[in-house]
C-alpha positions as CSV (number, residue, x, y, z in Angstrom):
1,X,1.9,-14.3,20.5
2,X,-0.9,-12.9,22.5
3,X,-1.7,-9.4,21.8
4,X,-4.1,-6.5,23.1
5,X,-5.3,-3.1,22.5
6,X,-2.4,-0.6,23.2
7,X,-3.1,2.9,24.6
8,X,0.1,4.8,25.7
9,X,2.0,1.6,25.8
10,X,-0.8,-0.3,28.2
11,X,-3.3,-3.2,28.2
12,X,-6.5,-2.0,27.5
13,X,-9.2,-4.5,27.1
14,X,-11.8,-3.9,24.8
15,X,-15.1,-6.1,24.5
16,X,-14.2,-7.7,21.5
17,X,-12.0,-10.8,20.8
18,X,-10.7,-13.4,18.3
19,X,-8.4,-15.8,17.0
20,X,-6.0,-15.5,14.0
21,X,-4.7,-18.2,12.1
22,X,-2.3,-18.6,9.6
23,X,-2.3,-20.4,6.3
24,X,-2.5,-24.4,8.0
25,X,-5.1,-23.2,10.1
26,X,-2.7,-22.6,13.3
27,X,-3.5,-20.3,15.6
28,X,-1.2,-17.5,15.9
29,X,-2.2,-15.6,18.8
30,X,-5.1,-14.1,19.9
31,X,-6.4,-10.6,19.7
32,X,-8.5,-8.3,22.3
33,X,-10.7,-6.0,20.4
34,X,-11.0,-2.5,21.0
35,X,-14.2,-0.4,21.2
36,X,-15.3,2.7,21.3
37,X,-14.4,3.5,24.9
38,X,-10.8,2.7,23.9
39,X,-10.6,5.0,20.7
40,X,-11.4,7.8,22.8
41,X,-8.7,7.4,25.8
42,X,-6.5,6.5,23.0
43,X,-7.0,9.8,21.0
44,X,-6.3,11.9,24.1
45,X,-3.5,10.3,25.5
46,X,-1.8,11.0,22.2
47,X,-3.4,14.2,21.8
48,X,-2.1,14.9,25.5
49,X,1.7,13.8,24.5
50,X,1.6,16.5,22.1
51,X,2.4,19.4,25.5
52,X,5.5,17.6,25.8
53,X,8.5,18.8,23.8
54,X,10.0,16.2,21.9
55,X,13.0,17.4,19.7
56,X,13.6,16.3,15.8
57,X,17.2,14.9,17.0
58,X,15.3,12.5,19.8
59,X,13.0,11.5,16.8
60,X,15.4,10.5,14.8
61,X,17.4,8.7,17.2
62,X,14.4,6.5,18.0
63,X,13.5,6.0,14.6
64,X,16.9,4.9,14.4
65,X,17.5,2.4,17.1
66,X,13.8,0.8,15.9
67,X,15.4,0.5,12.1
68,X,18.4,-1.1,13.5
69,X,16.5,-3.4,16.0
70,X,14.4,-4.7,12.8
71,X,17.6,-4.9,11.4
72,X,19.1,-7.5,13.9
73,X,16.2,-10.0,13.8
74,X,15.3,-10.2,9.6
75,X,14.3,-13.4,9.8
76,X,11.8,-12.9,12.3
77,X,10.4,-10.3,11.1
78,X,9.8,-12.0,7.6
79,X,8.6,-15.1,9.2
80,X,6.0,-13.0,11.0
81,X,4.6,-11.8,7.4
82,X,4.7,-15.3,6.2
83,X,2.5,-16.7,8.9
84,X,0.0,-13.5,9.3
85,X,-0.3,-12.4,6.0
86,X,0.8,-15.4,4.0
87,X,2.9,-13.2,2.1
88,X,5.9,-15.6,0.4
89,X,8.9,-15.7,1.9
90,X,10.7,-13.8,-0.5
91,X,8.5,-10.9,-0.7
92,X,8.3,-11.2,2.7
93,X,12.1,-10.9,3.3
94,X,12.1,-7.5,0.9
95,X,8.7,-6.1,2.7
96,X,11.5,-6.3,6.2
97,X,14.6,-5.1,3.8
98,X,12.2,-1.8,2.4
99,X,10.6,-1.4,6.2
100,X,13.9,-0.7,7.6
101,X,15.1,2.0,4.7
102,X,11.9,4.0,5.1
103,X,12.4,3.8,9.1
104,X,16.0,5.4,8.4
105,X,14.6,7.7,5.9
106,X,12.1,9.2,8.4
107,X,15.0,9.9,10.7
108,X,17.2,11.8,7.9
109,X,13.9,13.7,7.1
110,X,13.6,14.1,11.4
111,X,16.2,16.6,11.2
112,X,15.5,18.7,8.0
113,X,11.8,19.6,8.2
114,X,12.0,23.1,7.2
115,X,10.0,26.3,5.5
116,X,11.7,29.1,3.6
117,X,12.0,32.4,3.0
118,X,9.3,34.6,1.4
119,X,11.0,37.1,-0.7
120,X,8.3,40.2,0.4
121,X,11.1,43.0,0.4
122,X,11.1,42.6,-3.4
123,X,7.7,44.3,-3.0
124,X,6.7,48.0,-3.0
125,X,5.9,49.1,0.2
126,X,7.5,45.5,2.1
127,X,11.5,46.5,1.4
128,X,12.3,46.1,5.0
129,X,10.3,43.5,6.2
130,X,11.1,40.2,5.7
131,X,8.7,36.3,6.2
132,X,9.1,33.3,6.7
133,X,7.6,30.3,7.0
134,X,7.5,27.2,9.7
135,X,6.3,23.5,9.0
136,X,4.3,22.6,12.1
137,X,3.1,18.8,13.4
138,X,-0.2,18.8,12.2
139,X,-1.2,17.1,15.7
140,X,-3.0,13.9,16.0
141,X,-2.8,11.2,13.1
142,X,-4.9,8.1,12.5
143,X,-3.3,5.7,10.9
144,X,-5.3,3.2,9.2
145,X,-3.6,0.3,7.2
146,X,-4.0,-2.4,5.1
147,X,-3.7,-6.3,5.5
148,X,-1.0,-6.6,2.6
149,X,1.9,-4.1,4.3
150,X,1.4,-5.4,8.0
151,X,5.2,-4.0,8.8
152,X,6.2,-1.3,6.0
153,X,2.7,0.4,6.2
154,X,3.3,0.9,10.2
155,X,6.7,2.1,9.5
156,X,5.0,4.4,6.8
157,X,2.5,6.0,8.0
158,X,3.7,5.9,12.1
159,X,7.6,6.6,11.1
160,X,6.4,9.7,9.2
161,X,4.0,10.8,11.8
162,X,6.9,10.5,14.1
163,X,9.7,12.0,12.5
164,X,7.4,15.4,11.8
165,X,6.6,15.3,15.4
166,X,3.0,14.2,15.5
167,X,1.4,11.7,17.9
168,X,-0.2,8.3,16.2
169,X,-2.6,6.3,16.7
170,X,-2.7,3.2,14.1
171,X,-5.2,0.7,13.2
172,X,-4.1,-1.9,11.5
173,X,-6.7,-4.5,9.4
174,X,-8.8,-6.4,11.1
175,X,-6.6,-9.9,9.3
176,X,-3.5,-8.7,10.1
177,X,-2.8,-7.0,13.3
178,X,0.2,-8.8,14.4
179,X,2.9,-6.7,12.5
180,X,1.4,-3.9,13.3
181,X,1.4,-5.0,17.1
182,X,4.9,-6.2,17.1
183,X,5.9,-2.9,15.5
184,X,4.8,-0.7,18.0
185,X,6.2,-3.0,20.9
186,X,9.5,-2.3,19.2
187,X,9.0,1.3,19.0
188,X,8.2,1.4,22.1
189,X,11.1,-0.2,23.7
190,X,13.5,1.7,20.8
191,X,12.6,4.8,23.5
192,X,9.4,6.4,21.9
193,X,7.6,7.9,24.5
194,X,4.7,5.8,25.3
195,X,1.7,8.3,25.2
196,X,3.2,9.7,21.5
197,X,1.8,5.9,20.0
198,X,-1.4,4.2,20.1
199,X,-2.5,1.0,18.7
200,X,-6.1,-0.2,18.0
201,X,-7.0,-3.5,16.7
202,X,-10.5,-4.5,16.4
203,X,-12.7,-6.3,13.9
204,X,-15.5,-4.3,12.0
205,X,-15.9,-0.8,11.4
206,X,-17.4,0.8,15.0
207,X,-13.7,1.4,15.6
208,X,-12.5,3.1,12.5
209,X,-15.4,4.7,12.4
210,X,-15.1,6.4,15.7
211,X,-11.4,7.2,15.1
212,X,-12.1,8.8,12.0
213,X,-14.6,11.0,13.9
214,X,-13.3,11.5,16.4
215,X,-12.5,15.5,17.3
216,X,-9.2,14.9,18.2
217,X,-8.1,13.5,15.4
218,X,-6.4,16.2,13.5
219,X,-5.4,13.9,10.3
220,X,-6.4,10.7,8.6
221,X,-3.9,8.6,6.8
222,X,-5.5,5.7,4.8
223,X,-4.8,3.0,2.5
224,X,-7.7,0.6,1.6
225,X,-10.7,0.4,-0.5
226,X,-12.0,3.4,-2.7
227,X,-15.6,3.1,-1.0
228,X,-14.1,3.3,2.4
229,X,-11.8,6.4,1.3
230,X,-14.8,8.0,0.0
231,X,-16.9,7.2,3.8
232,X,-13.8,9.1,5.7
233,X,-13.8,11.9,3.2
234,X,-16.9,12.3,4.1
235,X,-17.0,12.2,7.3
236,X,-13.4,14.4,8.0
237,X,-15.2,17.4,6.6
238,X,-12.1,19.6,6.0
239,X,-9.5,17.8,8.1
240,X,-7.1,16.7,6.0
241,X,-6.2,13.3,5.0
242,X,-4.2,11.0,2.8
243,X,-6.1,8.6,0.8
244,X,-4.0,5.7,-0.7
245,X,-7.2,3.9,-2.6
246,X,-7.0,1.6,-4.8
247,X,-5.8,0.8,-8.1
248,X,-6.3,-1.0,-11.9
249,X,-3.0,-0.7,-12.9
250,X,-1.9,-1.1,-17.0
251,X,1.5,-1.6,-18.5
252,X,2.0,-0.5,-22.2
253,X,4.6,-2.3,-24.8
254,X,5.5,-0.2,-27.6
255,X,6.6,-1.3,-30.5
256,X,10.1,-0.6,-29.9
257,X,9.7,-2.0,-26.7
258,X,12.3,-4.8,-25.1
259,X,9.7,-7.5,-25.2
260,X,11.6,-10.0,-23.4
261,X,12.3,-7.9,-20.3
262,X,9.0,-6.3,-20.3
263,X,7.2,-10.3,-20.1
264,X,9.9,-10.8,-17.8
265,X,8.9,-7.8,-15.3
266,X,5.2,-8.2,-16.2
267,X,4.9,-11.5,-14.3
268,X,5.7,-10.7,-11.0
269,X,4.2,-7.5,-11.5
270,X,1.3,-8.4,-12.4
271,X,1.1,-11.8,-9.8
272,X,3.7,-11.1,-7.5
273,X,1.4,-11.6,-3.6
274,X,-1.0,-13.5,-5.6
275,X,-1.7,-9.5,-7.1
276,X,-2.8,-8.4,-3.8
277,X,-1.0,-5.1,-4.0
278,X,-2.0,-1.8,-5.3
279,X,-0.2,-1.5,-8.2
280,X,-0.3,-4.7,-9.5
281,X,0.0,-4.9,-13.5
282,X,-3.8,-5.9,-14.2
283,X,-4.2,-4.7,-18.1
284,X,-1.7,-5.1,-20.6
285,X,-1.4,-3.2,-23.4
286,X,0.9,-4.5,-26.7
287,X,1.3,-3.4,-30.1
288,X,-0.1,-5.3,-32.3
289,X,3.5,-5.9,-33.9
290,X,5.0,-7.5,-31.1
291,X,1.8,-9.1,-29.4
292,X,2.5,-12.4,-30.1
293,X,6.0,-12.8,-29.3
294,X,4.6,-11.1,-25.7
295,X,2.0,-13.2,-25.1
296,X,3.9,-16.3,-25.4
297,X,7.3,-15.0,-23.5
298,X,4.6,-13.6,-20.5
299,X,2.5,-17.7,-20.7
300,X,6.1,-19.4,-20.6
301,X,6.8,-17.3,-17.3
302,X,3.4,-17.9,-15.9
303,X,3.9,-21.4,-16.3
304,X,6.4,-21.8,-14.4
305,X,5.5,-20.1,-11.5
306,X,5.1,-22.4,-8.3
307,X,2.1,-22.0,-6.2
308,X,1.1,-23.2,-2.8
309,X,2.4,-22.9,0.9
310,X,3.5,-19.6,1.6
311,X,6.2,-21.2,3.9
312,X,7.9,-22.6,1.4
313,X,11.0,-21.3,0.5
314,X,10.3,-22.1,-3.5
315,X,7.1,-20.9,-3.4
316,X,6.0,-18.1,-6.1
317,X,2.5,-17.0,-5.7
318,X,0.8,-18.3,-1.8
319,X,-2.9,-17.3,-1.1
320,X,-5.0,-14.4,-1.6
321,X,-5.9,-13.1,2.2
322,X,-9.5,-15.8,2.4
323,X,-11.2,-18.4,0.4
324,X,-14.0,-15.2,0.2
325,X,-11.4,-13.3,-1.3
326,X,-10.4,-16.1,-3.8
327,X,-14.0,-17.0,-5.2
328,X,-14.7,-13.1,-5.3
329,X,-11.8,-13.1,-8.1
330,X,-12.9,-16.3,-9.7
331,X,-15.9,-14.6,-10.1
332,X,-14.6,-11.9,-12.1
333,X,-13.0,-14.2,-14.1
334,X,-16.1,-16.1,-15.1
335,X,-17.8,-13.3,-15.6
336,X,-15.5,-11.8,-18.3
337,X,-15.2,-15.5,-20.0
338,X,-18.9,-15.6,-20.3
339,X,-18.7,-12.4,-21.5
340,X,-16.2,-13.8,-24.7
341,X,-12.7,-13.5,-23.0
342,X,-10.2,-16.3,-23.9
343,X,-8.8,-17.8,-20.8
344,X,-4.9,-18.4,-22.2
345,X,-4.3,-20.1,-18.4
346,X,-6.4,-23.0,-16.8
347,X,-8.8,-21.6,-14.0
348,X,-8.2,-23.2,-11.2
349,X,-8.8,-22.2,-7.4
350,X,-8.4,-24.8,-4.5
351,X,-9.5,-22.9,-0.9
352,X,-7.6,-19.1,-0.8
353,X,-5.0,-20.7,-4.0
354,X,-6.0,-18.9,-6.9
355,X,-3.8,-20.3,-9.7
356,X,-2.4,-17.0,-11.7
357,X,-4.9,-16.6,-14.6
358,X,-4.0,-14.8,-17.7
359,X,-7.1,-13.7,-20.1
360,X,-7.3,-12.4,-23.8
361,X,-10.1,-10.4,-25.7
362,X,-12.0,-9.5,-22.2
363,X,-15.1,-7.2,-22.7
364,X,-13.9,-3.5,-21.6
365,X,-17.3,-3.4,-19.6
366,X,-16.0,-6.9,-17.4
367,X,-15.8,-6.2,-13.9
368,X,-12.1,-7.8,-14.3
369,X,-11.3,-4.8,-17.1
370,X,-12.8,-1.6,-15.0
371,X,-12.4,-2.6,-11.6
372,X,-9.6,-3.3,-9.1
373,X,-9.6,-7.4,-9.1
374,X,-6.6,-7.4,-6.5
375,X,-6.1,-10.8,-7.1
376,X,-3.8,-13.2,-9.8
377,X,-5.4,-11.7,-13.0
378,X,-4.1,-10.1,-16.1
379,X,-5.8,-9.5,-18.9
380,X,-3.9,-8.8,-22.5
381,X,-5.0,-6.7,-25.2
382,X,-3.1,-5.2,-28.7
383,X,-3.1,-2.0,-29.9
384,X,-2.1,-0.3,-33.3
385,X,-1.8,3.2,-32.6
386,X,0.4,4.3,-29.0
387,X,-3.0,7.2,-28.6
388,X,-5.5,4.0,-29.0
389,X,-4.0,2.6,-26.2
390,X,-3.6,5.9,-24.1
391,X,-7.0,6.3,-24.5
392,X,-7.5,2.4,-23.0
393,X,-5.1,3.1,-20.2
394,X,-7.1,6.5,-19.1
395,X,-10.4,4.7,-19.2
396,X,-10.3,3.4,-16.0
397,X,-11.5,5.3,-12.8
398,X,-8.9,4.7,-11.0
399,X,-4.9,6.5,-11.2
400,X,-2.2,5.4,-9.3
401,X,0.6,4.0,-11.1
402,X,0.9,2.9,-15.1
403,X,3.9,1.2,-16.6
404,X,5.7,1.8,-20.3
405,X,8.0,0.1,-22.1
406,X,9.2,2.3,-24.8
407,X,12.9,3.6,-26.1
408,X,11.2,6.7,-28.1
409,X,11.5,9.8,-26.0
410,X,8.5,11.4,-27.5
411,X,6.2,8.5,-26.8
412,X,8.0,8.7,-22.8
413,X,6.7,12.6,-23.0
414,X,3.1,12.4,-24.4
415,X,2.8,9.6,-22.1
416,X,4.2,11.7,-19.3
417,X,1.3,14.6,-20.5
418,X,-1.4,12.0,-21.6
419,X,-1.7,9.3,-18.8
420,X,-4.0,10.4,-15.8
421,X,-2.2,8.3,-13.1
422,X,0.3,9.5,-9.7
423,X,3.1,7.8,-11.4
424,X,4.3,6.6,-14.6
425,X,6.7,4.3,-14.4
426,X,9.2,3.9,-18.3
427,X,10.8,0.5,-18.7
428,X,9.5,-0.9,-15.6
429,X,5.8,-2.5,-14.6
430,X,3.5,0.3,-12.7
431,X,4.8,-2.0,-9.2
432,X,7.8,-0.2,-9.1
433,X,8.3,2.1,-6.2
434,X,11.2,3.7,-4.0
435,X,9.8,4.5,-1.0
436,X,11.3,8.1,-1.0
437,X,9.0,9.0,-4.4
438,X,5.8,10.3,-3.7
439,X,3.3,7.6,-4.2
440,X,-1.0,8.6,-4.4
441,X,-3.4,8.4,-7.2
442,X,-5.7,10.5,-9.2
443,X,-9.7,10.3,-9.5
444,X,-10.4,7.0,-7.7
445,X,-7.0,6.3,-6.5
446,X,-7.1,8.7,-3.8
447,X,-5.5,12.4,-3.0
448,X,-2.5,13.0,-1.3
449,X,0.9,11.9,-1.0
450,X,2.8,8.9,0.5
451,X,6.6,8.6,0.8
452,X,9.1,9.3,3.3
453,X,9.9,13.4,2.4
């Protein structure tokens, strides 16, 4: 597939170029870079599309006919995420399978946008008057997405943008700009008026950076690093923006916990896209009373995950996104090991395959411990008292999901008053998510809300 910069539904050449390959080193396509040029005729051709009525029940029928198209070629779809984002093919299959329901969410929510009524008569001096109010497009969104949602982060952000009647212009990561492209083809050809979308791909951050500043940009939707949220909340000023930042997830098993189905959840929620996902399990936290039967249910699970080509059907855990990427989490995990953590799993890495690794007794200060590691790495600790191990969840600086296996109601409510994260998930690892729940963090998570309503 050969792909370029998309303004308004044209070719627009940019000045810079590359190849992207998948995980054999095959060339899937190439790409023509935007530039800064492009960012601006893209931002007001979409902010020109805006003088154009374009009715909630036309939204939603587009949204609709680009749900349904997805929903006709699956496979393709899936096999597009295996080869761009060497994302297995079974979590590629359910990326296609939760990309659809939020498409046909955004066209429900298309047609029920609405504000309410202000109850003023009840005031002295207001009895016969009466206010209201209207939810209005906020205008002009950037769209800026990561590499490990290449399809359900378009449908996201874009299908959101849509369906409140807002014009988009999306940049997808520089690694990944194929789903993203392939998306907004469809879109296009599902009858969405070309000048309402706008894609930008381009490697480096001129780009970004001049979308973000640009003035007619009127919103910033983001999901990447923290230090990257941080540049655009700086430089928005008081647009406003959603920030979907990153994450150091933990998952807590109480004593009364089912230990077997939490080990069972905790593996591919902790290694599941070789833990390149937000809110991917990275500390666990077990009473002391059940540690051990934990520890050896979650190694026996590990074990027996299968690692290697992405393409293969039987395939568990594939490669992180680069070899870069891969020794950057090795690292970590050296780090905390010369530190005094146990490794409880062989270290092994072989290019971008980063075997799952599994560490006890890790030094709170590792980098592994307090940072996002957004690779295969979990590490274990015990606990003997459930506000010890509050207290260890909290520590972090960053908020966006937390996991709790627990049957005692009280412990589910001081966890639901205690834990400072967006969600927290009971029974379940902190990668659970419907797509219709709002989803954002707190501190260094982000601010704002995703999900489809």
């Amino acid at each position: 597939m050969k792909a370029a910069s998309i303004v308004s539904g044209n070719s627009l050449a940019g000045n810079v170029g590359g190849e992207i390959r998948a995980y054999d080193g095959r060339v899937l396509g190439e790409i023509t870079g935007a530039d800064s040029a492009t960012v601006d005729a893209a931002v007001v051709a979409t902010g020109n599309s805006l003088r154009t009525p374009f009715p909630p029940a036309e939204r939603a029928a587009v949204l609709r006919r680009l749900a349904r198209r997805i929903a006709t070629e699956p496979e393709e779809y899936a096999r597009l995420l295996v080869d761009e984002c060497a994302k297995p093919y079974r979590e590629s299959r359910a990326e296609v399978n939760r990309t659809i329901s939020v498409l046909e969410e955004c066209a429900e929510e298309a047609t029920r946008i609405q504000g309410h009524l202000v109850p003023v008569s009840g005031l002295a001096g207001s009895e016969d008057r009466l206010a209201f109010t209207l939810r209005i497009p906020v205008g002009v969104v950037a769209a800026i997405t990561p590499y490990n949602g290449s399809l359900l982060s378009p449908a996201h952000k874009v299908g959101a943008a849509i369906a409140a009647g807002c014009a988009c212009v999306l940049k997808p990561a520089d690694q990944t700009p194929f789903g993203a492209y392939r998306f907004v083809q469809d879109l296009l050809e599902a009858g969405l008026p070309a000048d309402r979308v706008a894609l930008l791909v381009a490697d480096g951050p001129e780009v970004p950076r001049a979308l973000v500043r640009h003035p007619g940009v009127d919103m910033v939707s983001f999901t990447g690093s923290t230090k990257v949220g941080l540049q655009i909340r700086e430089a928005l000023g008081l647009r406003p923006a959603i920030l979907e930042l990153g994450g150091n997830a933990p998952l807590i098993v109480h004593q009364d916990a089912n230990v077997p189905a939490a080990a069972a959840a905790a593996v591919p929620g902790a290694f599941g896209y070789a833990g390149q996902v937000c809110i991917s399990v990275q500390r666990i936290y077990v009473h002391a009373s059940r540690y051990q039967e934990f520890e050896e249910a979650f190694l026996a699970a590990v074990a027996d995950l299968e690692v290697g080509d992405p393409r293969d059907e039987n395939t568990d855990i594939g490669p992180l996104i680069g070899e870069q990427r891969a020794k950057a989490v090795e690292g970590m995990v050296e780090e905390a090991v010369a530190g005094g953590a146990r490794l409880l799993t062989p270290l092994r890495r072989e290019g971008a395959l980063l075997w799952p690794v599994v560490l006890a007794d890790a030094p709170t200060q590792a980098t592994v411990v307090c940072e996002e590691a957004f690779g295969p790495v979990a590490s274990l600790f015990s606990y003997t008292d459930i506000d010890d191990a509050f207290t260890a969840a909290n520590a972090s600086g960053y908020g966006l999901q937390a996991g709790v296996y627990t049957r005692d109601f009280n412990v589910m409510q001081q966890a639901m008053h205690t834990l400072r994260f967006g969600g927290v998930v009971f029974n379940d690892t902190s990668r659970y998510r419907v797509d219709r729940m709002p989803y954002g963090g707190t501190k260094l998570s982000g601010s704002g809300k995703e999900g489809v309503h």
